[in-house]
MARKOL-914557 format. One record per residue (C-alpha): x negated, y, z. Coordinates in steps of 0.05 Angstrom, whole numbers, m for minus. Example, Ala and Ser with C-alpha at 12.3 -4.5 7.8 and 13.67 -1.06 7.14 Angstrom:
<atoms>
{atom {m246,m90,156}},
{atom {m273,m21,143}},
</atoms>
This chain:
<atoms>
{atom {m142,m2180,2038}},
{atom {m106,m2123,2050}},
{atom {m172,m2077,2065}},
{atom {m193,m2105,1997}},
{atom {m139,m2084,1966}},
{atom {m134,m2014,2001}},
{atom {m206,m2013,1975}},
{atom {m180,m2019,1907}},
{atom {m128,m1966,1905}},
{atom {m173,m1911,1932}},
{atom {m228,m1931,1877}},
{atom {m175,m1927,1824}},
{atom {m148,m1866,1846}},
{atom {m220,m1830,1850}},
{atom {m242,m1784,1800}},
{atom {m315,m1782,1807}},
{atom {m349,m1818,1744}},
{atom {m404,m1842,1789}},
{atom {m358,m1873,1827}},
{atom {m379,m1939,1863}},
{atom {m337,m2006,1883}},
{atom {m369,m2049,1923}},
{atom {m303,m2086,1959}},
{atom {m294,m2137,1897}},
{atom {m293,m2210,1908}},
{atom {m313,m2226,1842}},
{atom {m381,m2230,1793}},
{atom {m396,m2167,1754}},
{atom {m445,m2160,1698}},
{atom {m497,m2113,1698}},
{atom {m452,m2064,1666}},
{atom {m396,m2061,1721}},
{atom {m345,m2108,1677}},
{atom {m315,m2178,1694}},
{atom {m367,m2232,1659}},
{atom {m332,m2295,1619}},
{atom {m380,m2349,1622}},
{atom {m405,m2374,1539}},
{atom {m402,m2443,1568}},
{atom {m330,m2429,1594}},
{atom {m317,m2403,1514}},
{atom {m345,m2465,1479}},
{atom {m298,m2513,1534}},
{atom {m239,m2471,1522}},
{atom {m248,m2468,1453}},
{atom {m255,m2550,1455}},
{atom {m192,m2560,1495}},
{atom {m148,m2518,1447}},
{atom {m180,m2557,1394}},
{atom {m167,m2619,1417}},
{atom {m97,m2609,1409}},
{atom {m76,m2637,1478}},
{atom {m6,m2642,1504}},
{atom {28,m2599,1562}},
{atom {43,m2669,1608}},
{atom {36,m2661,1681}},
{atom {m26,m2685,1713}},
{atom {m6,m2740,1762}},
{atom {m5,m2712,1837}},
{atom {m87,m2713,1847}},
{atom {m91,m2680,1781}},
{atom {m142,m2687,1724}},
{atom {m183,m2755,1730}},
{atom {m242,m2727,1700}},
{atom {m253,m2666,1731}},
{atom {m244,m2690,1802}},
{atom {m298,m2749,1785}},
{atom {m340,m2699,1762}},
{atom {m331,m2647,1811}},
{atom {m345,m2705,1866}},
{atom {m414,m2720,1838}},
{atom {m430,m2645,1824}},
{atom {m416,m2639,1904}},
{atom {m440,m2710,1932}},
{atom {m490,m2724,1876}},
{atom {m519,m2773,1831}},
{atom {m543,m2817,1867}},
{atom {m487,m2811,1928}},
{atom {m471,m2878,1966}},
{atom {m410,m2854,1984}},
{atom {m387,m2853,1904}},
{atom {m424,m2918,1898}},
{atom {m387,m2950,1950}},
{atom {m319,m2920,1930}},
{atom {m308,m2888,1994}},
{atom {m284,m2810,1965}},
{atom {m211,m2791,1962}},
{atom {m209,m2735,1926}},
{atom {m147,m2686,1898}},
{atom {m152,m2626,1850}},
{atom {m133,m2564,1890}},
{atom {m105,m2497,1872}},
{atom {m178,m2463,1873}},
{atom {m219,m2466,1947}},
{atom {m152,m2435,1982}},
{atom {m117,m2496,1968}},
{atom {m172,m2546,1982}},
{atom {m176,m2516,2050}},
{atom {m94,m2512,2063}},
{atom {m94,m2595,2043}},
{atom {m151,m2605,2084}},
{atom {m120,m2570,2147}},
{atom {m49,m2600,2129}},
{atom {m83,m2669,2125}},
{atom {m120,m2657,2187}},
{atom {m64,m2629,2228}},
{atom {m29,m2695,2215}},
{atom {m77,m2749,2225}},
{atom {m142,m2725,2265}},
{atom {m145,m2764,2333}},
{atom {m177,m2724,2368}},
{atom {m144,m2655,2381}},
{atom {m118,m2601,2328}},
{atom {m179,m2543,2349}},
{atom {m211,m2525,2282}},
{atom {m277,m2477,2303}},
{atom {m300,m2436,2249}},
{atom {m353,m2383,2253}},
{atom {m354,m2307,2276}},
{atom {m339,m2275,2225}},
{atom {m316,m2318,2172}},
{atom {m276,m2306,2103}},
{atom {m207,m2273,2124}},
{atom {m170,m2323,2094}},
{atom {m187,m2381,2139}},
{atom {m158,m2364,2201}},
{atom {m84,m2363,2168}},
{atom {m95,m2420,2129}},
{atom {m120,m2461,2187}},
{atom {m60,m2433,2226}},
{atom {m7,m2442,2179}},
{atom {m29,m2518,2182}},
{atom {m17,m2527,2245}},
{atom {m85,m2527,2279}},
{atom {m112,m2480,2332}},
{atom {m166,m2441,2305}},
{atom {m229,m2425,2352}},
{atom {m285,m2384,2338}},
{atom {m364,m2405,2334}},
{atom {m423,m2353,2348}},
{atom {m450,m2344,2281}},
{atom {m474,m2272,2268}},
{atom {m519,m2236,2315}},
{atom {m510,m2153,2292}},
{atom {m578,m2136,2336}},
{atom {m618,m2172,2281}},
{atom {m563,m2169,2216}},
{atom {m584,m2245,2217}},
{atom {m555,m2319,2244}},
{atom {m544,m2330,2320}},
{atom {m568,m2396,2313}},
{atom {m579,m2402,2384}},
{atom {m509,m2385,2413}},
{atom {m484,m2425,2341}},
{atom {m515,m2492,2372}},
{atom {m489,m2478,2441}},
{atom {m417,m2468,2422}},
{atom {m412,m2531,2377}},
{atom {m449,m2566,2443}},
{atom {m400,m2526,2483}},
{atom {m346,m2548,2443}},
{atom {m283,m2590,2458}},
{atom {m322,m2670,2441}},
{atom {m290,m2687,2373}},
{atom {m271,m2616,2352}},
{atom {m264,m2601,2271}},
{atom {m326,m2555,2263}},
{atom {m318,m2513,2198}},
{atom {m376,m2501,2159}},
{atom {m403,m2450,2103}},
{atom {m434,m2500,2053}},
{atom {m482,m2443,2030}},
{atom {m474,m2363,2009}},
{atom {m439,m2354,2075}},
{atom {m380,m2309,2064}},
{atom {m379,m2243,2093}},
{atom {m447,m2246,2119}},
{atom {m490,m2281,2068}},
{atom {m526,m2314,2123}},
{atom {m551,m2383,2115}},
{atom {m578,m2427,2164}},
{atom {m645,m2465,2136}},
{atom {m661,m2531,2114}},
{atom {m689,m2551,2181}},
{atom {m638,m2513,2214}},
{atom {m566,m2552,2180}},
{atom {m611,m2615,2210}},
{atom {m608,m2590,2272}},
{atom {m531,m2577,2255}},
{atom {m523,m2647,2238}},
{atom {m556,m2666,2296}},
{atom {m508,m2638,2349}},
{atom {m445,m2650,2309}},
{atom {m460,m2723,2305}},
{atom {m491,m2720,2379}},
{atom {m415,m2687,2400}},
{atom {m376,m2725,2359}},
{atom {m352,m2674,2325}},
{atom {m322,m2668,2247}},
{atom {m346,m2624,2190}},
{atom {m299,m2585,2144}},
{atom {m347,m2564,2085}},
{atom {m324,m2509,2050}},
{atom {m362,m2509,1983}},
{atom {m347,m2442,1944}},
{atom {m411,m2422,1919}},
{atom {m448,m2483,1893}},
{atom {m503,m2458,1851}},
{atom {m480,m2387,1853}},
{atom {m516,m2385,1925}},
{atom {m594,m2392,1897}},
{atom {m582,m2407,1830}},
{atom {m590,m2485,1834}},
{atom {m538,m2531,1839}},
{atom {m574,m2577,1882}},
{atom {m614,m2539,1934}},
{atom {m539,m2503,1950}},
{atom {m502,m2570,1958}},
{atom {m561,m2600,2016}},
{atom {m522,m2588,2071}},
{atom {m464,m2636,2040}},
{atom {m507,m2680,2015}},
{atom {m562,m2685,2082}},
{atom {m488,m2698,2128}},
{atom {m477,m2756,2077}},
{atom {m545,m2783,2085}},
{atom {m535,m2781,2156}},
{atom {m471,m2823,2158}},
{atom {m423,m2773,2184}},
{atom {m361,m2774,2152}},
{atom {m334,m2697,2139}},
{atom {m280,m2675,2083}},
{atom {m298,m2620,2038}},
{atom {m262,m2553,1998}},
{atom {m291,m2542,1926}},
{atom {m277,m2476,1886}},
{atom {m300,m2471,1820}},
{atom {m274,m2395,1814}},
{atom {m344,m2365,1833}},
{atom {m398,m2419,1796}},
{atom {m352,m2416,1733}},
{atom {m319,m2347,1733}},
{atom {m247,m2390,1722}},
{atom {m222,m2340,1784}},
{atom {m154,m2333,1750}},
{atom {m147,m2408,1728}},
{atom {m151,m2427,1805}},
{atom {m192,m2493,1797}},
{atom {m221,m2531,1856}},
{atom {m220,m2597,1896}},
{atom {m209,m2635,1967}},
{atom {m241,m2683,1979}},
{atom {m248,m2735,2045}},
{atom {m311,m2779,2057}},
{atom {m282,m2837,2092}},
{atom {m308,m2901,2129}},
{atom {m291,m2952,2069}},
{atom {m263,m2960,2008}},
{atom {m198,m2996,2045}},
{atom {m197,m2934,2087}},
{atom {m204,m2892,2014}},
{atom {m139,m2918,1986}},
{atom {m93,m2906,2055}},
{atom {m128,m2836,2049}},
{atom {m105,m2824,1970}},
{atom {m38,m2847,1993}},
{atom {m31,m2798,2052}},
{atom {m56,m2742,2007}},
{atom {m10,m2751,1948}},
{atom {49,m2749,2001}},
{atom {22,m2686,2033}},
{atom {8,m2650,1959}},
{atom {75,m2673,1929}},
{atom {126,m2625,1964}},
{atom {65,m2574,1967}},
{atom {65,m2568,1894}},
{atom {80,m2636,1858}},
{atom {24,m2633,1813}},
{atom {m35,m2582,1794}},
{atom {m43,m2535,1731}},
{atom {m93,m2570,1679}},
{atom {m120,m2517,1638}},
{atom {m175,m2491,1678}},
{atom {m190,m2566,1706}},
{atom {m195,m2589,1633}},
{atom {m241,m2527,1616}},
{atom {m288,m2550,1681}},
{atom {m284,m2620,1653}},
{atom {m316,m2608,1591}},
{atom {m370,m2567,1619}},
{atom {m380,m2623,1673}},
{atom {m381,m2686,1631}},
{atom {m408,m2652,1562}},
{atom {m490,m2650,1577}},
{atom {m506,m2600,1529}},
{atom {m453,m2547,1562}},
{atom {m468,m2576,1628}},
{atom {m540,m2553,1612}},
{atom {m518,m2488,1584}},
{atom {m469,m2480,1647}},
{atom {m536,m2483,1695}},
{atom {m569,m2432,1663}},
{atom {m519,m2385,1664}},
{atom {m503,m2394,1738}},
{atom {m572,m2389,1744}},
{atom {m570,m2332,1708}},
{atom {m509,m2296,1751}},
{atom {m554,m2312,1818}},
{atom {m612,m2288,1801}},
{atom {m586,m2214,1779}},
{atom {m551,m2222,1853}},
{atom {m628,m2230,1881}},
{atom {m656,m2177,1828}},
{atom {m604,m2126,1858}},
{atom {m614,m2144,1931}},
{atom {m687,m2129,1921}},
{atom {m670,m2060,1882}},
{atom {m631,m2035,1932}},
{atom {m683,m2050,1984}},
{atom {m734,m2026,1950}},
{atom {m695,m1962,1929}},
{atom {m679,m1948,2001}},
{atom {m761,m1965,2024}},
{atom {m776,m1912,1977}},
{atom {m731,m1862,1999}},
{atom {m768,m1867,2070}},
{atom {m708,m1892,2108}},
{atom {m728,m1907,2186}},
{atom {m692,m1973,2173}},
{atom {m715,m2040,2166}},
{atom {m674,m2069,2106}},
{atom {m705,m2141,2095}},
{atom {m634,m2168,2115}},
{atom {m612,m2140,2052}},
{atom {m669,m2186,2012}},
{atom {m658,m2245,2063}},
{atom {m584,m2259,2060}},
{atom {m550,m2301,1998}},
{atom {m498,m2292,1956}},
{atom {m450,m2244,1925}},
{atom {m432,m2212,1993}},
{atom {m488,m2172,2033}},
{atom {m475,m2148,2106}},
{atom {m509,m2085,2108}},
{atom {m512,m2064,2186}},
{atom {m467,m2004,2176}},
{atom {m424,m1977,2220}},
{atom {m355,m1969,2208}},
{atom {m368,m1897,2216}},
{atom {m416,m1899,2166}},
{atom {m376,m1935,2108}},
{atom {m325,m1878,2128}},
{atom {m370,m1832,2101}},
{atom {m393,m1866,2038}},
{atom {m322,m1867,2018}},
{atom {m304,m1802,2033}},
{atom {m364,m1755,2016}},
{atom {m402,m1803,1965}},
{atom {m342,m1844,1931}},
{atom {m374,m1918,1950}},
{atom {m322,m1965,1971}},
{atom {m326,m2031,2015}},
{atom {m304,m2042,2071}},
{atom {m300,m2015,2146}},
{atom {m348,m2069,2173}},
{atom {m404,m2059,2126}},
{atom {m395,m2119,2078}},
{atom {m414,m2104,2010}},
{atom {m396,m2146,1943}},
{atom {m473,m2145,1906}},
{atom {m430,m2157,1847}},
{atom {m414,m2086,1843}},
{atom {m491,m2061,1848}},
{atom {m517,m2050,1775}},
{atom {m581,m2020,1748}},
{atom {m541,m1966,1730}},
{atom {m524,m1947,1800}},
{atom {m574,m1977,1853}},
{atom {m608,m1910,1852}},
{atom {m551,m1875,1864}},
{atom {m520,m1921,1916}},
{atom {m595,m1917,1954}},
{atom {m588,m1852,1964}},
{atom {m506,m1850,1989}},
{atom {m536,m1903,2043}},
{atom {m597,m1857,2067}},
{atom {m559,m1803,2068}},
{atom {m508,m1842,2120}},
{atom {m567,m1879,2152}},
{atom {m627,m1834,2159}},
</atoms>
């Protein structure tokens, strides 16, 4: 956070019109400026209408947004809904999904407080897992030779692991790398996690944002349900609905039973209530409408449909932008990974260099936000990166 935000500063304080930031955590449109979803309009607009009071929500917050944000996650047809065996809170965005979900875990796993998460993961999980109380341990994830996923040394840590270890998990649109593992490749996940004993932390921040359909992101979630393993899972809505600011998102806990359920709703109100006593209901009321209304609901897919696919449409610019130039590079990764972030294979050195002779900003080890890549400035960012590169 604070590179981000050292990012920031030196992009604000640069004087070059052409200027380029590429360090933002957030969805930009195509013209560089922060994008307000229509469908997020027409929900807004109905909650003011509607005339609602300013109550609290009760503890797990607004009853039907966390409904609906269980079946946007487990789906339709889940058995686990069916069988009334979700507990599920509101959360202060993804952050506060995942600081429940380590302060629930802290306090009632059996089997050991060692949460592994992967190499490199989002900044932010380390302290959060820390700050709960659990010991975090790191997972091979990211092999630099080939910009791409260890899946090898992956499987052998989580076989390697402590038996009965929380195993954190990138639901899809792996953040920093954008780095996926395939379809055939989470069963083989599933596989060893269940084979080890083991317990998956989903953490969901990109659902539909990742490919542009709602359904192909959430498979990983939905094939561990299938499979009978019980897991607990961190929803953001910040990214898939642009409410960054409005800090919406869910926890949620597949459990055994529906006996097992209601102990597990009890535990979790008692953990949230000194946390924060209740959650904020204006962004959860705006996801609500767009969840249970089916003509915004339709809308909504489009236009995260819509926000993925200029994400793919830039990936493939840049590539083909730097092809052209003749660099000696191979730059598939660039086309291959997911998602708003990109890890391009620079070297620190490198991303020095952008900064300081070509005003691009991102960070020291090579991430880049796609957000910030227009059609305005792909050209332009091309040639910064061949110039560094070669």
């Amino acid at each position: 956070m604070q590179a981000i935000l050292g990012i920031t500063e030196a992009f604000k304080a640069d004087s070059l019109k052409e200027k380029i930031n590429l360090g933002v955590g957030a969805y930009r449109d195509d013209s560089g400026k922060p994008y307000v979803l229509p469908t997020v309009k027409s929900a807004e607009k109905k909650v003011i209408e509607s005339d609602l009071d300013k109550e609290y929500a009760g503890i797990t917050g607004v009853p039907k947004f966390t409904q609906a944000a269980a079946i946007l996650a487990y789906g339709q047809t889940s058995p686990a809904l069916k069988e009334n065996r979700v507990a599920i809170t509101q959360s202060i965005s993804g952050t506060g999904a995942l600081r429940i979900g380590g302060e629930f875990l802290a306090r009632f796993y059996p089997s050991g407080k060692k949460i592994y998460i992967p190499t490199p993961s989002w900044a932010n999980h380390n302290a959060v897992f820390k700050d709960s109380g659990l010991e975090v341990v790191k997972y091979r994830y990211y092999n630099k030779d080939t910009i791409g996923l260890d899946f090898d040394g992956m499987i052998a840590d989580l076989k390697d692991a402590s038996e009965g270890a929380i195993v954190l998990l990138h639901a899809c649109a792996h953040n920093p790398t954008g780095i996926d593992p395939t379809e055939e490749q989470w069963r083989q996940i599933s596989d060893v996690i269940k084979e080890r004993n083991h317990y998956p932390f989903f953490d969901m921040a990109y659902q539909g944002f990742a490919s542009g359909d709602i359904d192909k992101d959430a498979f990983p979630v939905r094939h561990f349900q299938s499979e009978g393993h019980k897991f607990c899972l961190a929803q953001s809505f910040a990214k898939n609905m642009g409410l960054y600011g409005e800090r919406v998102g869910a926890f949620s806990i597949c459990c055994d039973s529906a006996d097992e359920k209601k102990r597990v709703d009890s535990q979790i109100k008692i953990l949230v209530r000194p946390l924060y006593s209740n959650p904020p209901i204006h962004g959860a009321r705006i996801a609500s409408e767009i969840l249970n209304d089916p003509q915004l609901y339709g809308q909504w897919e489009k236009e995260v449909k819509g926000m993925a696919e200029r994400i793919i449409t830039m990936r493939a610019a840049l590539r083909k932008n730097l092809e052209d130039l003749g660099s000696k590079h191979k730059w598939n990764h660039i086309t291959d990974q997911i998602g708003m972030f990109a890890y391009t294979g620079l070297t620190p050195e490198q991303m020095t260099r952008l900064a300081e002779e070509f005003s691009v900003y991102a960070t020291k080890d090579g991430r880049i936000s796609v957000a910030g890549i227009t059609s305005h400035n792909v050209k332009r960012l091309a040639e910064c990166i061949y110039k560094v590169t070669g």
